[in-house]
C-alpha positions in Angstrom: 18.9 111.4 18.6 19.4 113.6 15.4 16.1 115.2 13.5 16.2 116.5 10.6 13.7 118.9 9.4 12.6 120.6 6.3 9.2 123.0 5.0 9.2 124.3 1.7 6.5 126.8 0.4 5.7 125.0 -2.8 5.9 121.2 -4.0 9.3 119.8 -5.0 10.3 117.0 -6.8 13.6 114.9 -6.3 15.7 111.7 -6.3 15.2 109.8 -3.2 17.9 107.1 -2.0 18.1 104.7 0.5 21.2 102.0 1.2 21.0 99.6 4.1 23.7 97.1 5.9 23.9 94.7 8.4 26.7 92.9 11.0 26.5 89.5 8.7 28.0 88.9 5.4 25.5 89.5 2.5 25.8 87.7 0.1 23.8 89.3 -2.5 24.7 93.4 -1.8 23.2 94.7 -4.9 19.8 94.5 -3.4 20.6 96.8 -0.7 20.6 100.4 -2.4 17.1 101.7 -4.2 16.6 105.2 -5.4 12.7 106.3 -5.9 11.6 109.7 -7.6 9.2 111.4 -5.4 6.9 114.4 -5.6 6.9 116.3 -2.4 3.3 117.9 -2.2 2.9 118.9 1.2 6.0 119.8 1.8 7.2 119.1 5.3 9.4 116.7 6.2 10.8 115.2 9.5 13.5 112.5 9.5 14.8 110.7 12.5 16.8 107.7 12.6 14.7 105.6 14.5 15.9 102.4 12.2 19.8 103.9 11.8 21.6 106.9 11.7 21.9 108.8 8.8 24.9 108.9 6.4 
């Protein structure tokens, strides 16, 4: 298992994106990628791939 951890002192802002994929064909693949804008304002974050690895 890989964790990724971050704290920052103050609130950030940033781009947040997210792709997924599976072992069938798709037939539709533009649905599969989103990107969000988030406001980080407690700023500590923990990420572990508990649905898939990262990358």
């Amino acid at each position: 298992m890989v964790t990724q951890s971050a704290e920052y002192r103050a609130a950030v802002s940033g781009d947040v994106r997210a792709s997924v994929r599976g072992s069938l064909a798709d037939p539709d693949q533009r649905d599969n990628t989103a990107t969000a804008r988030i406001r980080v304002l407690q700023p500590k974050l923990t990420v572990t791939p508990k649905v898939g690895t990262p990358g």
